[in-house]
C-alpha positions as CSV (number, residue, x, y, z in Angstrom):
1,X,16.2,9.3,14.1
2,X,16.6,6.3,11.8
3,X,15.1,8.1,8.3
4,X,13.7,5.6,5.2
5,X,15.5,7.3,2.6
6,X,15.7,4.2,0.3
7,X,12.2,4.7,-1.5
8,X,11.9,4.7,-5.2
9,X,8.0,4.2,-5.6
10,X,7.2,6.5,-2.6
11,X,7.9,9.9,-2.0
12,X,7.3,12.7,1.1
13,X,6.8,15.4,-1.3
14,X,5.8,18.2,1.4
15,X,4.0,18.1,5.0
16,X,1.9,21.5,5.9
17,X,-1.2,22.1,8.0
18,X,-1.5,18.7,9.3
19,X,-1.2,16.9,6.0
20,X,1.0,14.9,4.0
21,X,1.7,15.0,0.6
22,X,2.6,12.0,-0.7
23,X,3.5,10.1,-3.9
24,X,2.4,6.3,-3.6
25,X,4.0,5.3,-7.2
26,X,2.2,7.3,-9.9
27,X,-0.9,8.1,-7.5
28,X,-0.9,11.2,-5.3
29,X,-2.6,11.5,-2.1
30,X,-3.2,14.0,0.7
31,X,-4.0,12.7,3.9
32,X,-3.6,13.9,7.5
33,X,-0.9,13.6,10.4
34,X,-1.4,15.4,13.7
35,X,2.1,16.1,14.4
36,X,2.4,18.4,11.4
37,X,1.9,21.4,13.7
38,X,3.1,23.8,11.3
39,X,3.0,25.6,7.5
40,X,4.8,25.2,4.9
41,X,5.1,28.7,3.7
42,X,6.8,27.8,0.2
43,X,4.1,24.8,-0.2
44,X,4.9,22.4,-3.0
45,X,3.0,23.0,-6.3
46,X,1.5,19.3,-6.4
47,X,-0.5,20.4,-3.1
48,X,-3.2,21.6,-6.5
49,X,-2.8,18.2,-8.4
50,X,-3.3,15.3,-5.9
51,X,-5.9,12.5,-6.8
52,X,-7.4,12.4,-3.9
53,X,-7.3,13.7,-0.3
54,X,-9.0,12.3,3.4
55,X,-11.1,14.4,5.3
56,X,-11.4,13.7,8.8
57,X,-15.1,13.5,9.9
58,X,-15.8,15.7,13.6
59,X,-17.4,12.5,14.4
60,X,-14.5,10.1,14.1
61,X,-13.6,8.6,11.1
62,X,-13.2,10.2,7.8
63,X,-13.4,9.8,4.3
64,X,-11.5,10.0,0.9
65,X,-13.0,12.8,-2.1
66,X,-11.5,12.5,-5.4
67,X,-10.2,15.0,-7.7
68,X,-10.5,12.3,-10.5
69,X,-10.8,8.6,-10.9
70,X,-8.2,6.2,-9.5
71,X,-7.7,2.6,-9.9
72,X,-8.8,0.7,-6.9
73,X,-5.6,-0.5,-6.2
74,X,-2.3,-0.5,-7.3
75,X,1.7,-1.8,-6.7
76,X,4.6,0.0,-5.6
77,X,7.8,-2.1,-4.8
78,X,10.7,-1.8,-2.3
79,X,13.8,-3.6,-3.0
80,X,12.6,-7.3,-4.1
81,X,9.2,-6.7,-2.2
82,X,5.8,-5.9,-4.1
83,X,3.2,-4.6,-2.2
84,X,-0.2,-3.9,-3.1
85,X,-1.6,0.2,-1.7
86,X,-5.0,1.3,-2.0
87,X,-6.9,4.0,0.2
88,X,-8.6,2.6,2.7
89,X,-11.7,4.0,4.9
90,X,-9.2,4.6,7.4
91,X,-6.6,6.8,6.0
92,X,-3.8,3.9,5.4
93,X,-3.1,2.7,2.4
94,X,-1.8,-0.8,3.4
95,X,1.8,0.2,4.2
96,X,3.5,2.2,7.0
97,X,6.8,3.1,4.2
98,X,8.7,4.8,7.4
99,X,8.9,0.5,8.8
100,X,11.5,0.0,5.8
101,X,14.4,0.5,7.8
102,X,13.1,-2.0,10.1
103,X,12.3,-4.8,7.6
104,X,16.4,-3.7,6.2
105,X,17.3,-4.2,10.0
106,X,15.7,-7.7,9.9
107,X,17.0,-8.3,6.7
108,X,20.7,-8.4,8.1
109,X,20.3,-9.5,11.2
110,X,18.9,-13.0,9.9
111,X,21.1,-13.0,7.0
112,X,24.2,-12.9,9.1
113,X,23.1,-15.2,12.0
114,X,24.5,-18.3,10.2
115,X,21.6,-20.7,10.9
116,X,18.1,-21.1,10.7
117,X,16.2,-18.6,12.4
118,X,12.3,-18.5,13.1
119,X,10.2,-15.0,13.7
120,X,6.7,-14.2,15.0
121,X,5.0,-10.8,13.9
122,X,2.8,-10.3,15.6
123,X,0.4,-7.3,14.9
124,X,1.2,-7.8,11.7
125,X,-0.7,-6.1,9.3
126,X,-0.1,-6.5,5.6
127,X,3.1,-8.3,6.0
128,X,5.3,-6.0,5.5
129,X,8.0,-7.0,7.9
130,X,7.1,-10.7,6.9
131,X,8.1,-10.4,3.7
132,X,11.4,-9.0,4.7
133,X,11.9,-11.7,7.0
134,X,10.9,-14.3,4.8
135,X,12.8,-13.3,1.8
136,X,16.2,-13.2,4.2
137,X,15.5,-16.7,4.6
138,X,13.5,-16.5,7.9
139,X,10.5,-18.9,8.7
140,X,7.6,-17.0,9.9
141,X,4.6,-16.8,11.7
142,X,2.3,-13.9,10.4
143,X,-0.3,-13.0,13.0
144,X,-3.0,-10.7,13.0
145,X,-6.7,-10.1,14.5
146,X,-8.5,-9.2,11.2
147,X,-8.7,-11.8,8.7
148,X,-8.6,-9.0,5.7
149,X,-5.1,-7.7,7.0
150,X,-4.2,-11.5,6.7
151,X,-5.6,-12.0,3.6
152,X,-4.0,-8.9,2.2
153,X,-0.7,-10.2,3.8
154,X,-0.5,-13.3,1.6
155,X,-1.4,-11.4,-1.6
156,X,1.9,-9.3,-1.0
157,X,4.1,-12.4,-0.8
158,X,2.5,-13.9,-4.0
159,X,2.9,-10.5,-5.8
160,X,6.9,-10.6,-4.1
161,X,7.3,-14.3,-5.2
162,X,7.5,-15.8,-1.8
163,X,3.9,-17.3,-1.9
164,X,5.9,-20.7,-1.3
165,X,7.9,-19.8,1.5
166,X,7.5,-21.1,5.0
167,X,4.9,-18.5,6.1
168,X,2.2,-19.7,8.4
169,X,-0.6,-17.1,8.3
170,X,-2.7,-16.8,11.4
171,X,-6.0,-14.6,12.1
172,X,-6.0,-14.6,16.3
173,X,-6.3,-12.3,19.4
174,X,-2.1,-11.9,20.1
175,X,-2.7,-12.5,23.8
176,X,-4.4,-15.5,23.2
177,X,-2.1,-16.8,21.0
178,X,0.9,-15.8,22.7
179,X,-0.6,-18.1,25.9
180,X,-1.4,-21.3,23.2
181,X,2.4,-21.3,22.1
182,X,4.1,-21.1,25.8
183,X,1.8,-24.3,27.0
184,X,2.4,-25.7,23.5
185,X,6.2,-25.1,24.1
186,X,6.6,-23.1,20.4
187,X,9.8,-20.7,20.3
188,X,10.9,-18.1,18.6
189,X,14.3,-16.6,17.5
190,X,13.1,-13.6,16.4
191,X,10.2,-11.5,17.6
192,X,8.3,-8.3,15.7
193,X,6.1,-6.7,17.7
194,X,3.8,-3.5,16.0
195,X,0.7,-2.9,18.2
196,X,-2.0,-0.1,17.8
197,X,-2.4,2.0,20.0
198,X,-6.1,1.5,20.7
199,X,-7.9,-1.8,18.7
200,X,-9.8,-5.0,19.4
201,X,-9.1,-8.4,19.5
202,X,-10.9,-11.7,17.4
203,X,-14.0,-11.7,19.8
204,X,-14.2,-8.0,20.8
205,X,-11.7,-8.1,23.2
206,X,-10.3,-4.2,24.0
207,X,-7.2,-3.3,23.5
208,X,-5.4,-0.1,24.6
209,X,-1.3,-0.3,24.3
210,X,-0.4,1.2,27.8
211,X,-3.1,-0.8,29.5
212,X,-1.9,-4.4,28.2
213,X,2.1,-3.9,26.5
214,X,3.8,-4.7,29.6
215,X,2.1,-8.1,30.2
216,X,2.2,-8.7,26.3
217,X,6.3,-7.9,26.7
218,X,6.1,-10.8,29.4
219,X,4.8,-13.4,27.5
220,X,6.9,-12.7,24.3
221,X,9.8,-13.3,26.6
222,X,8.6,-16.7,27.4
223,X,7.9,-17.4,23.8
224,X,11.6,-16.8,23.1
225,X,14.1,-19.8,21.9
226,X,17.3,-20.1,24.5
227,X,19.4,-18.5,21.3
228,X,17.4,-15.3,20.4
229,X,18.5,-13.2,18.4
230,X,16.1,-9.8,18.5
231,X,13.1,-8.5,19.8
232,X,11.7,-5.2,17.7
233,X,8.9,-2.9,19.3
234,X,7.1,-0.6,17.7
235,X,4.6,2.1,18.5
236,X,2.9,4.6,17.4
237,X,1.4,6.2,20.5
238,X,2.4,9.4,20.9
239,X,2.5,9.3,24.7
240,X,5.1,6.4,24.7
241,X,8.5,7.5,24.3
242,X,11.9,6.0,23.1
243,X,13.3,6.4,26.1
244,X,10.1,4.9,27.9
245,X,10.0,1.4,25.4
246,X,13.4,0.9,26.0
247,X,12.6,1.1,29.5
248,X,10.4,-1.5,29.1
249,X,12.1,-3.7,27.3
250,X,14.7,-3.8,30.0
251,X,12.3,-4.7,32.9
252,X,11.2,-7.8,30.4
253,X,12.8,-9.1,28.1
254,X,16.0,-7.9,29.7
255,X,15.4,-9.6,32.8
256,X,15.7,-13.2,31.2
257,X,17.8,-12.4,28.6
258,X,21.8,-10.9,28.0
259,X,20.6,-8.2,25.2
260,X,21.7,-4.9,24.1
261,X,18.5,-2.2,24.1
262,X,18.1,0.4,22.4
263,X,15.0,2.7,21.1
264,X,14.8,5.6,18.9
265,X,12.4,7.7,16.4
266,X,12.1,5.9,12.8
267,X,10.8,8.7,10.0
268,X,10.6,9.7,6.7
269,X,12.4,12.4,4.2
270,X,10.1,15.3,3.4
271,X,11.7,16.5,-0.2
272,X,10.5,20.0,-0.1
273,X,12.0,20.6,2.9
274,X,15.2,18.3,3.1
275,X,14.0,18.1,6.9
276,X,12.6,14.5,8.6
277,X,9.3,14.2,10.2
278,X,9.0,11.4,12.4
279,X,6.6,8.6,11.7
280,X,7.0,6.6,15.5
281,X,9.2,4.8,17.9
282,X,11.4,1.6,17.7
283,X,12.5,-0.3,20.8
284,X,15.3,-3.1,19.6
285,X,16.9,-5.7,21.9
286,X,19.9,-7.6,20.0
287,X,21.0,-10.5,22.3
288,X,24.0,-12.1,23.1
């Protein structure tokens, strides 16, 4: 497992009962993860003081209560990167912290490529990977289906003082996209690809990752420049494995390209503990 241990601003203070506790700068939070299976029998005391904690609804959904008043949003940083965290009505927060040792991944791999590289993200949230990319020197194509994610996206790089980078910020349906740039002849050196597991496109259209990620792997593979130089996969469907994504990335991009694949658990430090709890999969393919 590849652990995030380089957090200042964020902290994994204890996991028990199928929560986190977590420290998101000064804020503390308490919200749910269905592979804590077990209990912490020595529980860590600021289980008593969090601000606020999310409460799954037996309906779907869920919902934050508050143990006092928090400011609506708020900045953490990693490395030269600001981001900007608040709760959300779906758990998040705006960040997935456990991605940092992908964006330090991306971080060197364009740094010592020696020429100018271009990356698509593609799922790509709040821009965390983005950022990462764009500060390495990286131009970068930000996509995502929901225009707030977007917007939120370009907030981060003005709050990381790379508002004037070469960032093109798209709100589109990945599939549809992904067809407009192979006709349009578009290329990429550098591909980052971090799908939901369930989730809907710009007009409705249904997504479920095992359904459509092997046709999605196909048409990044045509969207790649003759000189790539990664692909990076992640998921966060429990049913998909390491060993399964790298699998997949072999049958694709593999089949075009000369790459070494590789896939493994990415996680996070759990302090009370000194143990890791994993957070998802990566699937990498570093090319030749």
């Amino acid at each position: 497992m590849r652990i995030a241990d380089n957090w200042k601003d964020y902290r994994l203070i204890d996991t028990s009962g199928g929560d986190r506790l977590e420290k998101w700068g000064d804020v503390t939070l308490i919200r749910p993860d269905p592979q804590v299976i077990w209990k912490n029998p020595s529980p860590a005391p600021e289980w008593d003081s969090a601000g606020a904690v999310y409460n799954r609804s037996s309906s779907g959904g869920g919902s934050w209560s508050y143990n006092r008043k928090l400011p609506e949003s708020w900045n953490i940083r990693y490395g030269g990167l600001t981001f900007l965290v608040k709760p959300t009505g779906f758990k998040h927060t705006g960040l997935f912290p456990e991605q940092a040792v992908n964006w330090e991944l991306c971080d060197r791999l364009i740094r010592g490529a020696g020429r100018e590289i271009s990356v698509l993200n593609l799922f790509a949230y709040t821009g965390g990977a983005t950022l990462a990319c764009a500060k390495a020197g990286a131009k970068v194509c930000h996509l995502d289906a929901v225009k707030n994610m977007v917007e939120w996206g370009k907030e981060n790089a003005r709050l990381s003082g790379l508002a004037d980078r070469p960032i093109r910020w798209i709100t589109d349906d990945a599939m549809k996209f992904l067809g407009r740039e192979i006709r349009r002849g578009n290329r990429y050196d550098g591909i980052i690809l971090d799908p939901p597991s369930y989730g809907r496109g710009t007009n409705g259209e249904l997504w479920k990752l095992e359904d459509c990620i092997y046709e999605l792997m196909e048409r990044c593979t045509e969207v790649l420049s003759d000189k790539p130089l990664f692909l990076l996969l992640n998921s966060y469907t429990t049913g998909l494995s390491p060993s399964v994504m790298a699998y997949l990335l072999k049958m694709t991009v593999r089949q075009r390209f000369t790459a070494d694949v590789s896939a493994e658990e990415i996680g996070l430090p759990v302090e009370r503990t000194g143990m890791a709890i994993p957070c998802g999969n990566t699937a990498i393919a570093l090319f030749e």
